[in-house]
BALOBA-1460 file (C-alpha; in Angstrom, 3 decimals):
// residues 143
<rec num="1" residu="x" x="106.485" y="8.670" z="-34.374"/>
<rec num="2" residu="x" x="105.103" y="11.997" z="-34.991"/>
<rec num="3" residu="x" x="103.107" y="13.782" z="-38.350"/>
<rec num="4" residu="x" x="104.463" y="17.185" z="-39.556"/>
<rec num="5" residu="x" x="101.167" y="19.488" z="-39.394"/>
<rec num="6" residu="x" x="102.996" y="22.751" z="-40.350"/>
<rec num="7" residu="x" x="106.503" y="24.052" z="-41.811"/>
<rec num="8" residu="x" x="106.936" y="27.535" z="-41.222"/>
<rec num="9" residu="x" x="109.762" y="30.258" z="-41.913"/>
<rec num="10" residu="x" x="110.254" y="33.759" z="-41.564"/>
<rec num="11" residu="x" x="113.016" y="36.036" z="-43.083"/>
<rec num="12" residu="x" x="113.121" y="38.428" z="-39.888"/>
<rec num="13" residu="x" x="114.123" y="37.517" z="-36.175"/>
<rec num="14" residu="x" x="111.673" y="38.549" z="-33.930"/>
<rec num="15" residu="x" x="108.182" y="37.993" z="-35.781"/>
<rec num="16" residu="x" x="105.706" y="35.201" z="-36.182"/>
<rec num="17" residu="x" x="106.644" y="32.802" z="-38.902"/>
<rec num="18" residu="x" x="104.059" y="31.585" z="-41.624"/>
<rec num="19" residu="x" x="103.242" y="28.158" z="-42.667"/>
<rec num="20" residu="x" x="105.151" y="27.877" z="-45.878"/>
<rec num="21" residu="x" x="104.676" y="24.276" z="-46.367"/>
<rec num="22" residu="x" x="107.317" y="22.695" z="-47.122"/>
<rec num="23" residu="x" x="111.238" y="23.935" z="-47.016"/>
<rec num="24" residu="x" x="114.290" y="22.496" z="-47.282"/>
<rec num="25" residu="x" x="117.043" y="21.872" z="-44.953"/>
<rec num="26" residu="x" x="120.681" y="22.526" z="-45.155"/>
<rec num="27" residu="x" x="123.399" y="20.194" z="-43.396"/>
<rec num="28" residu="x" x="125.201" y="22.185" z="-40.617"/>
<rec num="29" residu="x" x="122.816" y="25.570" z="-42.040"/>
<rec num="30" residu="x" x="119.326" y="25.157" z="-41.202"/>
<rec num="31" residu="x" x="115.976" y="26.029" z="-43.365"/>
<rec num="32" residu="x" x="116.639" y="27.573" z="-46.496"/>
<rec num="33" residu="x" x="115.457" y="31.248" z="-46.147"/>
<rec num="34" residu="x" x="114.470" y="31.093" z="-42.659"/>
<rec num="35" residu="x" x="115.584" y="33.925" z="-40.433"/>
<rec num="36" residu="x" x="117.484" y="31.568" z="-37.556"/>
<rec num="37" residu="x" x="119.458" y="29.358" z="-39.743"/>
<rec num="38" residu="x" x="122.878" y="29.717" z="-39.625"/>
<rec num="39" residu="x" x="126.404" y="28.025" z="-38.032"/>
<rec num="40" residu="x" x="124.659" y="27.663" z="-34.661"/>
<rec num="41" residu="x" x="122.940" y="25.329" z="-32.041"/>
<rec num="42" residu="x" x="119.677" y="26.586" z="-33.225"/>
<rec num="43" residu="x" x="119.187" y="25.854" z="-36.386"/>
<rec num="44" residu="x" x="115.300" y="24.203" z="-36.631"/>
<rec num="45" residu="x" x="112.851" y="24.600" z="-33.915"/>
<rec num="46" residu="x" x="110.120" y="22.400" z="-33.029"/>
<rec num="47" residu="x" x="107.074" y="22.468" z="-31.486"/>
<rec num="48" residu="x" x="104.046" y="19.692" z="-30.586"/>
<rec num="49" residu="x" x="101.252" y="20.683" z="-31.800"/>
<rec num="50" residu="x" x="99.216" y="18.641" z="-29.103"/>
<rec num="51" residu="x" x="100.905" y="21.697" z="-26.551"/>
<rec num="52" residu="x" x="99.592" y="23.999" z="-29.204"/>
<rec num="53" residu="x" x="96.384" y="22.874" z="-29.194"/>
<rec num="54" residu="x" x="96.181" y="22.742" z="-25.548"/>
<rec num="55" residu="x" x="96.986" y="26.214" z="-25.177"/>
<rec num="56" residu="x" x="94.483" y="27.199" z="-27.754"/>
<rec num="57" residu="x" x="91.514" y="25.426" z="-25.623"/>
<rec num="58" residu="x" x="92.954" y="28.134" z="-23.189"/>
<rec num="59" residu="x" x="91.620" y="30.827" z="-25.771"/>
<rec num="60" residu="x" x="94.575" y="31.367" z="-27.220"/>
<rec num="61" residu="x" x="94.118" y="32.893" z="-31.186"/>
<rec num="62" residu="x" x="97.165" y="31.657" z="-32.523"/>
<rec num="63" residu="x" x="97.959" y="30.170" z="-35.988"/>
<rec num="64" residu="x" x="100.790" y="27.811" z="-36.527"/>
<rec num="65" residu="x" x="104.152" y="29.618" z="-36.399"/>
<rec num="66" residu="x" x="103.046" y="32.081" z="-34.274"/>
<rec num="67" residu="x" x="105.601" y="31.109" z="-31.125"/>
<rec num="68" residu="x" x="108.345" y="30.879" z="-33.984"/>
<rec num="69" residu="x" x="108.753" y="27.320" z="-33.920"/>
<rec num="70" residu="x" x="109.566" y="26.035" z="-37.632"/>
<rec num="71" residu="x" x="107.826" y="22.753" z="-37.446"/>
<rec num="72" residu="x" x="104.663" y="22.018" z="-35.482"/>
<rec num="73" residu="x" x="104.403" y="18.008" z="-34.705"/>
<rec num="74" residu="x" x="101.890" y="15.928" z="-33.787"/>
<rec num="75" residu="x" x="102.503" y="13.462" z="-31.256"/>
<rec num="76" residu="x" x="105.956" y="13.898" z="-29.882"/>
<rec num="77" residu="x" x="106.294" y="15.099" z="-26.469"/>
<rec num="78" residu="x" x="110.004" y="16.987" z="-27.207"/>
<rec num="79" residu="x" x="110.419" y="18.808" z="-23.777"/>
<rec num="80" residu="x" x="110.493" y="15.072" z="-22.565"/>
<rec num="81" residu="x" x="113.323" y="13.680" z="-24.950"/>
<rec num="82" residu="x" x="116.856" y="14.019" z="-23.663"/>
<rec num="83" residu="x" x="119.961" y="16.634" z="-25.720"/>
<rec num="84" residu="x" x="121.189" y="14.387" z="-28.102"/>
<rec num="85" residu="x" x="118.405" y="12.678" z="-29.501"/>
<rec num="86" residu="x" x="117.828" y="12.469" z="-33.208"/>
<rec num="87" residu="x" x="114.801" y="12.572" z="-35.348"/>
<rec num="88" residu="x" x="115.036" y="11.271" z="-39.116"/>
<rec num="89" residu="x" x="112.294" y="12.606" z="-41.042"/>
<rec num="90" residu="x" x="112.999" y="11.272" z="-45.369"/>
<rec num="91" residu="x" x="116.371" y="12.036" z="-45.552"/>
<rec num="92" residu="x" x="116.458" y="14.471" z="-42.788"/>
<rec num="93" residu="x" x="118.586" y="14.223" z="-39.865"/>
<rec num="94" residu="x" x="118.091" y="16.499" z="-36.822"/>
<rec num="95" residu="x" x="119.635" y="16.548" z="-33.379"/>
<rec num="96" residu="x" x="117.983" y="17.731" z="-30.172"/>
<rec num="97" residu="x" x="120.409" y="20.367" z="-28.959"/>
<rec num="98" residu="x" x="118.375" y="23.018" z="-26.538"/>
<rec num="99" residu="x" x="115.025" y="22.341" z="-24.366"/>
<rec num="100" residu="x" x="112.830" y="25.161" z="-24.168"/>
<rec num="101" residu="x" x="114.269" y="29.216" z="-24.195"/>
<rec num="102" residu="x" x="114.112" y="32.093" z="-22.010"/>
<rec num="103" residu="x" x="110.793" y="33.754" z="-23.496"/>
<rec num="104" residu="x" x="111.084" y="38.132" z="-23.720"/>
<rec num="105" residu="x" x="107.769" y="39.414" z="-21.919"/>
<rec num="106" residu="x" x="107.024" y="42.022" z="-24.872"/>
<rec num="107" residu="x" x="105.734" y="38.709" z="-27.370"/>
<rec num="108" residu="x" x="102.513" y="39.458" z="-28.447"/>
<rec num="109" residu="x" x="101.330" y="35.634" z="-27.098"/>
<rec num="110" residu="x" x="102.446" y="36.639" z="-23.928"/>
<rec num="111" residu="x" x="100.938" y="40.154" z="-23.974"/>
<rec num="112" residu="x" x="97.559" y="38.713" z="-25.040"/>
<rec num="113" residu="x" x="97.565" y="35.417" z="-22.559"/>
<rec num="114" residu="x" x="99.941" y="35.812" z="-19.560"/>
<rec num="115" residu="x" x="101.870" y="33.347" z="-20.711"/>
<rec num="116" residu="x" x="103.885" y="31.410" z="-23.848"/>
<rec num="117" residu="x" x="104.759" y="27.986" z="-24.263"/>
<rec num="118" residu="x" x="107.924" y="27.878" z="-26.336"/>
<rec num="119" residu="x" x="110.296" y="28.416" z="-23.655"/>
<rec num="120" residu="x" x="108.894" y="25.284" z="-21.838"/>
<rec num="121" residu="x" x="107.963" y="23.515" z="-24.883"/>
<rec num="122" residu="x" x="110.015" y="23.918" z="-27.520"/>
<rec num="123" residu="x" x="112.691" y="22.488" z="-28.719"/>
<rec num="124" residu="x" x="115.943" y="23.383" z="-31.116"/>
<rec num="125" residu="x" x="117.985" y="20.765" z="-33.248"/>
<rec num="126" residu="x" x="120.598" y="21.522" z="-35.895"/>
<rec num="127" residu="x" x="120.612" y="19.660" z="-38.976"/>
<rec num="128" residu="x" x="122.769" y="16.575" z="-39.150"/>
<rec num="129" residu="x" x="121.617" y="15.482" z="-42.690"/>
<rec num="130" residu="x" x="119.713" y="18.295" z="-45.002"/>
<rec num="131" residu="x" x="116.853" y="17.428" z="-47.349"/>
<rec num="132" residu="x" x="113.304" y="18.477" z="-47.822"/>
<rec num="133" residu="x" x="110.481" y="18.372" z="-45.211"/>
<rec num="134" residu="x" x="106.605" y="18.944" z="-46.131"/>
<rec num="135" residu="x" x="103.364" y="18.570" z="-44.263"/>
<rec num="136" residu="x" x="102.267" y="15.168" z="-43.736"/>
<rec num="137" residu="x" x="105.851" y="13.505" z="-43.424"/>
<rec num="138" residu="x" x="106.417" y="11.231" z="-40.309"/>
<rec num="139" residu="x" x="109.094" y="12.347" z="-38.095"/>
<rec num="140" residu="x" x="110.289" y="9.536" z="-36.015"/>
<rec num="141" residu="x" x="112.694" y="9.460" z="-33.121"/>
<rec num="142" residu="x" x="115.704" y="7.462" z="-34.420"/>
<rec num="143" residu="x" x="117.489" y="4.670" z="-31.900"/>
C-alpha cells in the first residue's frame, strides 16, 4: 500500500506540472483539467516518490511534478508491477498500462543532471473507475 504525497496537473504538454492537491478523475478521460487526459493509454501518470527522493540526494532541485508525473507515491515500487495491474485508491480505479517512456534530451531535469527518471520510473494507467484523489489517500494495489 502506498500514501499519495502530491497530485499535480498542468494545462500544457510539455511543462512541469504543479501540485494542485487534489483533482478528480474521469472514467475512460483522465484528470479533470490536466493537459494528458484524454481517450488514450495515458491517461494518469505515476511516480514513487522514494525514486524521487533518491534522485534528489543526487542534487537534484526538483519539486514534485517536475518530471510530469500526476501523482507522486510513497512506497510503491511501479516500474516493478506487471501491465495490467490495478490500483484502487477511494473510489478510484486505475490500470497499469505503460512502464516507463522514451525521455526527449532537451527536459530541463535532464539538461541540469545528465539524466531523468521518468522514462525508467514512471508509470501510466488509465482510469477504470473516476472519483476524487487528494494528498494523504492510500493507494493500494488491488488483487
Amino acid at each position: 500500500m502506498g500514501k499519495v504525497i502530491a497530485v499535480c496537473t498542468s494545462d500544457v504538454k510539455g511543462v512541469q506540472k504543479k501540485n494542485i492537491h487534489e483533482a478528480k478523475l474521469i472514467e475512460g478521460f483522465g484528470i479533470e483539467g490536466d493537459a494528458h487526459a484524454g481517450k488514450w493509454h495515458r491517461q494518469v501518470s505515476l511516480l514513487s516518490h522514494d525514486r524521487i527522493e533518491e534522485f534528489r540526494k543526487r542534487g537534484a532541485q526538483v519539486e514534485d511534478g517536475a518530471f510530469g508525473e500526476n501523482l507522486v507515491v510513497e512506497g510503491i515500487d511501479f516500474k516493478t508491477l506487471p501491465i495490467g495491474t490495478r490500483f484502487l485508491c477511494n473510489d478510484v480505479i486505475l490500470e497499469l498500462t505503460q512502464i516507463g517512456k522514451e525521455c526527449h534530451h532537451g527536459c530541463a531535469i535532464f539538461q541540469a543532471m545528465g539524466d531523468c527518471i521518468m522514462p525508467r520510473e514512471g508509470v501510466f494507467c488509465r482510469v477504470i473507475r473516476g472519483g476524487t484523489i487528494k494528498e494523504g489517500d492510500m493507494l493500494e494495489i488491488m488483487k
